[in-house]
C-alpha atoms as a printed R data frame, in Angstrom:
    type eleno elety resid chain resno       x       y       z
1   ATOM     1    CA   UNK     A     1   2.604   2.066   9.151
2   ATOM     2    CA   UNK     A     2  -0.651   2.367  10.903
3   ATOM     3    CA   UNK     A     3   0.375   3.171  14.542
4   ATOM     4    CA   UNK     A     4  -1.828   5.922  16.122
5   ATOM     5    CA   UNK     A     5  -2.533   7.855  13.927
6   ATOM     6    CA   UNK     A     6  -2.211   9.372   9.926
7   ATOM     7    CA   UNK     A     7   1.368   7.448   8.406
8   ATOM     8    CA   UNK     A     8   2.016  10.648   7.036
9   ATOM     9    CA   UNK     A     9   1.210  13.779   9.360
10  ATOM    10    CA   UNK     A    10   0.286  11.852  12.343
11  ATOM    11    CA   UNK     A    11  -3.559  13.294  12.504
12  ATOM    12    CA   UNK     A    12  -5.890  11.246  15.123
13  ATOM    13    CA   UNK     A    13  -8.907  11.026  12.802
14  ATOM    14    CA   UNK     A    14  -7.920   7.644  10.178
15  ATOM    15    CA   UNK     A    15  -9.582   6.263   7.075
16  ATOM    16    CA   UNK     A    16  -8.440   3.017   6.352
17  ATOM    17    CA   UNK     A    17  -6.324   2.602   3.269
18  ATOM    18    CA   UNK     A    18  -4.893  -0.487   1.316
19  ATOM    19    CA   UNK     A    19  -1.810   0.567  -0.147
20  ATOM    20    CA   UNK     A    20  -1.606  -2.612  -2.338
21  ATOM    21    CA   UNK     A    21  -5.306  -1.808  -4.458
22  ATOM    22    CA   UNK     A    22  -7.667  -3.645  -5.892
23  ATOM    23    CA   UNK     A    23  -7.923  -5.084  -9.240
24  ATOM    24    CA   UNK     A    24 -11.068  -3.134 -10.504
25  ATOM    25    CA   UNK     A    25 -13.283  -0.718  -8.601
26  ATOM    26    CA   UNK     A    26 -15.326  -2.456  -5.724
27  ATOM    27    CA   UNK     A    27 -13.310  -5.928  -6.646
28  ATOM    28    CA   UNK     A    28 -11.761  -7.214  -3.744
29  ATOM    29    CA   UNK     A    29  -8.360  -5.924  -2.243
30  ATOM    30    CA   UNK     A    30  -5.762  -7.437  -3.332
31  ATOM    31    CA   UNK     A    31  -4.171  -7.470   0.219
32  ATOM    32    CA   UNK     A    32  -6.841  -7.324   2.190
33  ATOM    33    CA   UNK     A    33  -5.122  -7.458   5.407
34  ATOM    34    CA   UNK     A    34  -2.420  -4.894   4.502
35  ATOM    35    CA   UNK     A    35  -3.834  -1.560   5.312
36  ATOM    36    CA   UNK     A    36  -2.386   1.918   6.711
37  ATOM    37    CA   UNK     A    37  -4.251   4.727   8.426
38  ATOM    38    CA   UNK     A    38  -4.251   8.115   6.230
39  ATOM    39    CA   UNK     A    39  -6.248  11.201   7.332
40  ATOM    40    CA   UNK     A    40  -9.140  11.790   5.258
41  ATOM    41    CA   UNK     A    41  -6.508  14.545   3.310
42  ATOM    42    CA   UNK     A    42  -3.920  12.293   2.908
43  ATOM    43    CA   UNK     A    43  -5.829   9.327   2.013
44  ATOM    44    CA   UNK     A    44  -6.970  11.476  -1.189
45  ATOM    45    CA   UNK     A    45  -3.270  12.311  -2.073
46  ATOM    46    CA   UNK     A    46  -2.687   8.853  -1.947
47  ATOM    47    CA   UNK     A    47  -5.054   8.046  -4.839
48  ATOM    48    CA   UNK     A    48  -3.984  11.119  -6.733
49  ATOM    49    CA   UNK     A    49  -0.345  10.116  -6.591
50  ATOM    50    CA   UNK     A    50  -1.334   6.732  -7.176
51  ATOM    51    CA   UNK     A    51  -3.320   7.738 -10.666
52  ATOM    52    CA   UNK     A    52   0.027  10.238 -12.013
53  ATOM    53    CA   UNK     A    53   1.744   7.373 -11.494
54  ATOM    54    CA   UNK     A    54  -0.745   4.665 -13.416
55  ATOM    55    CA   UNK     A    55  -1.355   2.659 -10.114
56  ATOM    56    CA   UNK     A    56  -4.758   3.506  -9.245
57  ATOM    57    CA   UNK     A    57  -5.764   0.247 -11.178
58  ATOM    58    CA   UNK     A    58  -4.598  -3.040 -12.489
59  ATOM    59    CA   UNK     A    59  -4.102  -3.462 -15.977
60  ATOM    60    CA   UNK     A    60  -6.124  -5.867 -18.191
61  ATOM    61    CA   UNK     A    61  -3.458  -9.101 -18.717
62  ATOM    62    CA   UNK     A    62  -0.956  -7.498 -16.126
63  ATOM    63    CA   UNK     A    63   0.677  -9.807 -13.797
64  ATOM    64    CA   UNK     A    64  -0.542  -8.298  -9.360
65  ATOM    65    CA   UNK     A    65   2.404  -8.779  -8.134
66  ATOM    66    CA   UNK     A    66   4.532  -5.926  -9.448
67  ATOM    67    CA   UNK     A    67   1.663  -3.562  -9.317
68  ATOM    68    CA   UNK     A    68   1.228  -4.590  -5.670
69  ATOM    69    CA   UNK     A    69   5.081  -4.668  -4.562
70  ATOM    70    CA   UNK     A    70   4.766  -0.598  -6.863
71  ATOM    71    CA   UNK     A    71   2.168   0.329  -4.877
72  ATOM    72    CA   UNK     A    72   3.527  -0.330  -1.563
73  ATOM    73    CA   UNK     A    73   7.356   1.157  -2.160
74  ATOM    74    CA   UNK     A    74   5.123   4.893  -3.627
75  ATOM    75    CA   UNK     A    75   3.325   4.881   0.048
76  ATOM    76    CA   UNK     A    76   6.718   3.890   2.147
77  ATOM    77    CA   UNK     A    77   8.664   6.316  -0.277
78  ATOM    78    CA   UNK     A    78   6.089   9.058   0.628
79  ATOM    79    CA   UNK     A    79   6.332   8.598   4.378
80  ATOM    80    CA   UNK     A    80  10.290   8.942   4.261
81  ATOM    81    CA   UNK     A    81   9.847  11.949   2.246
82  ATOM    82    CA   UNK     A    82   8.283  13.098   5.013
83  ATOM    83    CA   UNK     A    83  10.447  12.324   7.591
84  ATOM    84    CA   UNK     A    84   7.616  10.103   8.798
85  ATOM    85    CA   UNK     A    85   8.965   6.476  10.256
86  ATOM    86    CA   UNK     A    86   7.294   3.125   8.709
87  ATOM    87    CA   UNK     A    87   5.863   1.741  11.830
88  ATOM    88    CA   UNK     A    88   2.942  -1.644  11.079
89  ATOM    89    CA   UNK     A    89   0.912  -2.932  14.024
90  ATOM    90    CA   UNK     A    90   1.133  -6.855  14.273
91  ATOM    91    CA   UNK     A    91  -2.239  -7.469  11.867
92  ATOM    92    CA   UNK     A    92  -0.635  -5.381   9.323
93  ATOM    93    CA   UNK     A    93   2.647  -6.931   9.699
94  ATOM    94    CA   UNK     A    94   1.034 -10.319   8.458
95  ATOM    95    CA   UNK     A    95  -0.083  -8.652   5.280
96  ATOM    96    CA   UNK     A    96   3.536  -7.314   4.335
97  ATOM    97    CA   UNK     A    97   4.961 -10.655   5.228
98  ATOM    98    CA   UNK     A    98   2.631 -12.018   3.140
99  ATOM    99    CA   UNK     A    99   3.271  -9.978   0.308
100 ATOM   100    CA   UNK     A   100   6.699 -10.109   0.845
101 ATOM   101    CA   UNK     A   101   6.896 -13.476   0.592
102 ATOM   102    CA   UNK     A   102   4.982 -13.389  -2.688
103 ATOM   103    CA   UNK     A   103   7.451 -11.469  -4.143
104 ATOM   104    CA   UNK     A   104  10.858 -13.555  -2.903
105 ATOM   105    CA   UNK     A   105   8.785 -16.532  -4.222
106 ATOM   106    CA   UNK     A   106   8.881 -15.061  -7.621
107 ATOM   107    CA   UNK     A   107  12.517 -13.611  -7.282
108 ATOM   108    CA   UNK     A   108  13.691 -17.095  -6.342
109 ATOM   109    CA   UNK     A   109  12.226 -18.577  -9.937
110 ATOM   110    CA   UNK     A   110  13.229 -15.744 -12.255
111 ATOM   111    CA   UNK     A   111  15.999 -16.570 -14.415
C-alpha cells in the first residue's frame, strides 16, 4: 500500500502512517513494521475517519487484535473506494503477514 507515492491520491510528498495504531498516545505501534504512505492531507483524514469510527485508540481491557485487524480493513476499504489498488512493498508485506497470521492464529482456536 505504500508504493510511490500517497495510497490514496498517489501525491509524491509521504508521511508515514501505521494503519494498525498504537495503544495510547506516544506508546509504541502496535505494528510497527506495517506502515503506508499518506500525503500530509490524507494522513489527517485517516485519523479523522479513524476517531468517527472509535479507532483512533485502544480501549482500556480491549483485546489488539480486533482493533488492529478494524483498523487495517477502514484504510484498505478507503483505498478501493477510491479506485486506488492495495499495492505493499516487501518490508510492509512482513508486517501484514505478521498480522495476518495473528489473526488466523486466533480464528483457528475460537470455538
Amino acid at each position: 500500500m505504500t508504493g510511490s507515492g500517497c495510497a490514496w491520491c498517489g501525491a509524491r510528498v509521504v508521511e508515514h502512517h501505521h494503519p494498525s495504531g498504537r495503544v495510547e498516545p506516544n506508546g509504541p505501534y502496535l505494528d510497527g513494521e506495517l506502515v503506508i504512505a499518506l500525503c500530509k492531507a490524507h494522513h489527517a483524514l485517516a485519523h479523522v475517519m479513524l476517531r468517527r469510527l472509535g479507532l483512533d485508540w485502544l480501549p482500556v481491557a480491549t483485546p489488539p487484535l480486533p482493533y488492529r485487524v478494524r483498523r487495517l480493513a477502514v484504510h484498505v476499504g478507503h483505498a478501493a473506494s477510491l479506485g486506488r489498488p492495495v499495492v505493499f512493498e516487501p518490508a510492509v508485506a512482513w508486517g501484514l503477514h505478521a498480522l495476518l497470521l495473528d489473526a488466523a492464529d486466533l480464528l483457528a482456536v475460537a470455538p
